[in-house]
C-alpha positions in Angstrom: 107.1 133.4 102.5 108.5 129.6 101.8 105.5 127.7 101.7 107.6 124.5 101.9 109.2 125.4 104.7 105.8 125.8 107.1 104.7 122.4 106.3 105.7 120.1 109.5 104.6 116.9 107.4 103.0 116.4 104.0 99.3 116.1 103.1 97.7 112.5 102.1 95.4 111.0 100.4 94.7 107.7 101.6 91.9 105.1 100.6 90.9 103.7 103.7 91.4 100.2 102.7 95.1 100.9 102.6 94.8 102.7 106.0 93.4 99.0 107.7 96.1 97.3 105.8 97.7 94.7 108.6 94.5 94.1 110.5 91.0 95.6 111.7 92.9 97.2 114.8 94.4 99.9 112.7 90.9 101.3 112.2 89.0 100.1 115.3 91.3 100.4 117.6 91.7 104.0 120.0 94.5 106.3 118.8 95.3 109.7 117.9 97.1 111.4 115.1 99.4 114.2 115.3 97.5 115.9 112.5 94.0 116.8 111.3 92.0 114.2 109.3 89.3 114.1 107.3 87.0 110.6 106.9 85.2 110.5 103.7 82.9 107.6 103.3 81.6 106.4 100.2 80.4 103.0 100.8 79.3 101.0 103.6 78.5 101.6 107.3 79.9 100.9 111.3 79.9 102.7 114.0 82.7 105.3 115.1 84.0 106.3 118.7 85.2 110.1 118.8 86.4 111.3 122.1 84.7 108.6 124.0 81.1 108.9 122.0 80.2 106.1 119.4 77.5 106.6 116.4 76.7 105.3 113.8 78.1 106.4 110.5 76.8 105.8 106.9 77.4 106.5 103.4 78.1 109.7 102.7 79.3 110.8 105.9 82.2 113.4 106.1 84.0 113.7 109.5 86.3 115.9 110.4 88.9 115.1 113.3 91.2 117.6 114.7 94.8 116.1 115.9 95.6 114.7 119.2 91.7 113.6 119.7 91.5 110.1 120.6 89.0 107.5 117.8 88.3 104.6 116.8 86.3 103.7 113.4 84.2 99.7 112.0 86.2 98.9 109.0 84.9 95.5 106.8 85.0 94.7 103.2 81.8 96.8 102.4 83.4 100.3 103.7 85.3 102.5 101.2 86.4 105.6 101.0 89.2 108.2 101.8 91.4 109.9 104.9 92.9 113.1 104.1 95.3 114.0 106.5 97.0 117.6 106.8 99.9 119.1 107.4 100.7 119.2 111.4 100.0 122.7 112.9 98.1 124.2 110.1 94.9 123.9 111.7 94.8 127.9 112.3 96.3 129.2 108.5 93.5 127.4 107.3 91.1 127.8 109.8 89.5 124.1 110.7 87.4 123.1 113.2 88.3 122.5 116.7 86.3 119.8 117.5 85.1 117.0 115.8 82.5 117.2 113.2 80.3 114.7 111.5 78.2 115.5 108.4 75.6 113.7 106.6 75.4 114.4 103.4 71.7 113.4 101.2 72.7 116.0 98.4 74.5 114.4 95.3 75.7 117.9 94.5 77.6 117.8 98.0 79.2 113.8 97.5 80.2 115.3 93.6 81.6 118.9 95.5 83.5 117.1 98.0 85.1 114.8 95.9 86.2 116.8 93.9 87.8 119.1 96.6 89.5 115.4 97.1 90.9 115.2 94.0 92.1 118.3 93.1 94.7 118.0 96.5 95.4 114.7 95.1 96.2 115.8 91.7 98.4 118.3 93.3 100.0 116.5 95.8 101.1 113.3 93.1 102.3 116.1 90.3 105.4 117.4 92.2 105.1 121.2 90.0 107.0 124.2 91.0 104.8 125.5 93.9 102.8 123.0 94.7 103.1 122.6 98.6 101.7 126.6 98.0 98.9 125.1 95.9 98.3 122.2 97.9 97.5 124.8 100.6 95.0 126.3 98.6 93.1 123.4 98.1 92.9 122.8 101.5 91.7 126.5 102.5 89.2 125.6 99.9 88.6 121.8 101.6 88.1 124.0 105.0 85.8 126.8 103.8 83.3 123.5 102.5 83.4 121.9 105.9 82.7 125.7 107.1 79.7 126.0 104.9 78.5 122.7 105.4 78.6 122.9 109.0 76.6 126.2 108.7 74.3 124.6 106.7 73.8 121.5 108.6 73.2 123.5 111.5 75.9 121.3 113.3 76.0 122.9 116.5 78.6 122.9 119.5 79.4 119.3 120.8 76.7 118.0 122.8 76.7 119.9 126.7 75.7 116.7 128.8 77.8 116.4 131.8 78.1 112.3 130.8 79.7 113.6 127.2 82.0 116.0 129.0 83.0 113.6 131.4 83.7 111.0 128.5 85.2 113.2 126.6 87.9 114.2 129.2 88.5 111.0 130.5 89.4 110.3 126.5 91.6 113.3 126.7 93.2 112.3 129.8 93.8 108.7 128.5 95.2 110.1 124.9 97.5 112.4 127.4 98.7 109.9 129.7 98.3 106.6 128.3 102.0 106.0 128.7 102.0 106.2 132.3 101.2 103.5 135.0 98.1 105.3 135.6 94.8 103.0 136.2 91.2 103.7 136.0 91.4 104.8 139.5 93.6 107.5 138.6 92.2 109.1 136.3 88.4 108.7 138.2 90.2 110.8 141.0 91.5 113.5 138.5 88.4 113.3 137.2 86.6 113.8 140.6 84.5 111.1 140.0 84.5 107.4 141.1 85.8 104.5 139.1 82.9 102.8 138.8 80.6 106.5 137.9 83.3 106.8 135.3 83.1 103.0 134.1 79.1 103.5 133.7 79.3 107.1 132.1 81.8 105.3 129.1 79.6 102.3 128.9 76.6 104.7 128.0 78.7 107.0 125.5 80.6 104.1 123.8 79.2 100.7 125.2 82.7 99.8 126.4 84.0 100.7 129.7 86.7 102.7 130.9 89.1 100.0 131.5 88.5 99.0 127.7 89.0 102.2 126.8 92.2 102.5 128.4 93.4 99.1 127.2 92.3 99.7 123.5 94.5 102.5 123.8 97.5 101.3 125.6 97.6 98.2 123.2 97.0 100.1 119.7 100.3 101.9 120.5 101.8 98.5 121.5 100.8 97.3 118.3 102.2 100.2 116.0 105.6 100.1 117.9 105.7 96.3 117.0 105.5 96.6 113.6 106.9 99.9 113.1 109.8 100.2 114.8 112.6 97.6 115.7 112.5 98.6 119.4 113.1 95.4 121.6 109.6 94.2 123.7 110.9 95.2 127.3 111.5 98.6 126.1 108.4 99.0 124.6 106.9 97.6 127.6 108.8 100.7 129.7 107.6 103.2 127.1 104.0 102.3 127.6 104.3 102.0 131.8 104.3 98.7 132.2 106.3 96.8 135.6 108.1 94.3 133.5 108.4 92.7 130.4 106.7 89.8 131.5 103.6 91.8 132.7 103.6 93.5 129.3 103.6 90.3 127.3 100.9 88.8 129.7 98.5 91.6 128.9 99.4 91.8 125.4 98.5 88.4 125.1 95.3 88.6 126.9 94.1 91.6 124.7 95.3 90.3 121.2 95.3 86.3 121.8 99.4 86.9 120.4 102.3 87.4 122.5 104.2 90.6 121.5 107.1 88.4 119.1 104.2 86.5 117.4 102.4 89.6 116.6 105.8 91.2 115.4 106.7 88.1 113.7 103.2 87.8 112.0 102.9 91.6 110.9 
């Protein structure tokens, strides 16, 4: 088998400081990535929304997010630490969580075993050797097997059962799924079976926002990324993300960043 040729992208090692690069909302704000990530925190403290439930997160704290799941993390001067992102669509060769996991770590054994999992896929990935998209594999299946072991002995069970969870966690799905759309709170309370305003009230309790936030953070993160990374012209990313008009588009940009979409461009 060509190694090489399974991997849909590359693995990274990012420090998380580079990741918020260009402002908070690269961190806080909701999005998605195509691939897994892993959050390794060695400094500092926030809060983190994963599928439309914040808590708290420390030093220490290793969390595990499978792709296409919606989050949103506190990012200041005080927080360090890394994101290792995989390869997209390897989640079943190296067997990795399906949902979200978060683990505290108090043993100084784990922090020194972890980081060096880190490492060696760094080493690996910035030495360019024959083989080494096989080895960087490897490292990973090793990166996995420790989240497998810690999970097991962390007792970290299933994610929580409680129907207001659930419900926040699918209206999260069905946001990450349909944000481009024109479809409204409403909407997605009636796929949902639910009433806007039962919907509104179940998000304020798992996150402290609402849904309408919710929705917005999300619609306005992408806004934001096609700004500054692509060259598309504003009334076609305004039609990309659902909105009537260009006008309406640069309105509600405004209202949500205090920028109109070529200031924010401009200023990126």
């Amino acid at each position: 088998m060509n190694t090489a040729n399974t991997l849909s992208s590359p693995f990274r090692v990012i420090p998380l400081a580079r990741l918020a690069n260009g402002g908070r909302w690269r961190t806080e704000a909701m999005r998605s990535y195509g691939a897994p990530v892993l959050l390794w925190f060695t400094r500092g403290q926030g809060r983190i929304t994963i599928n439309g439930k914040t808590s708290g997160y420390t030093a220490h704290n290793a969390i595990f997010i499978p792709a296409g799941t919606m989050h949103g993390f506190e990012m200041n001067s005080t927080v360090h630490g890394m994101i290792t992102v995989f390869p997209v669509g390897v989640e079943r060769e190296l067997s990795l969580p399906e949902d979200s996991v978060h683990l505290r770590l108090h043993d100084a054994d784990q922090h020194i075993e972890l980081n060096r999992l880190i490492d060696n896929l760094q080493t690996e990935l910035e030495s360019g050797n024959l083989a080494s998209d096989r080895a960087m594999l490897c490292h990973a299946g090793l990166l996995s097997v420790w989240i497998e072991r810690q999970m097991r002995e962390l007792d970290i069970e299933e994610p929580d059962g409680d129907a207001s969870s659930r419900l926040a966690a699918a209206y999260s799905a069905l946001v990450e799924q349909d944000f481009h759309s024109t479809k409204t709170v409403r909407d997605y309370a009636k796929d949902l079976g639910v009433t806007p305003t039962h919907l509104s009230r179940v998000c304020n309790k798992a996150c402290g926002r609402p849904a309408s936030a919710i929705l917005a953070d999300r619609v306005h993160y992408e806004a934001r990324r096609l700004l500054t990374e692509t060259h598309l012209p504003v009334k076609d990313i305004a039609k990309s993300l659902g909105f009537a008009s260009a006008a309406y588009f640069t309105r509600a940009f405004q209202n949500h960043t205090g920028r109109t979409p070529s200031q924010f461009r401009r200023g990126a």
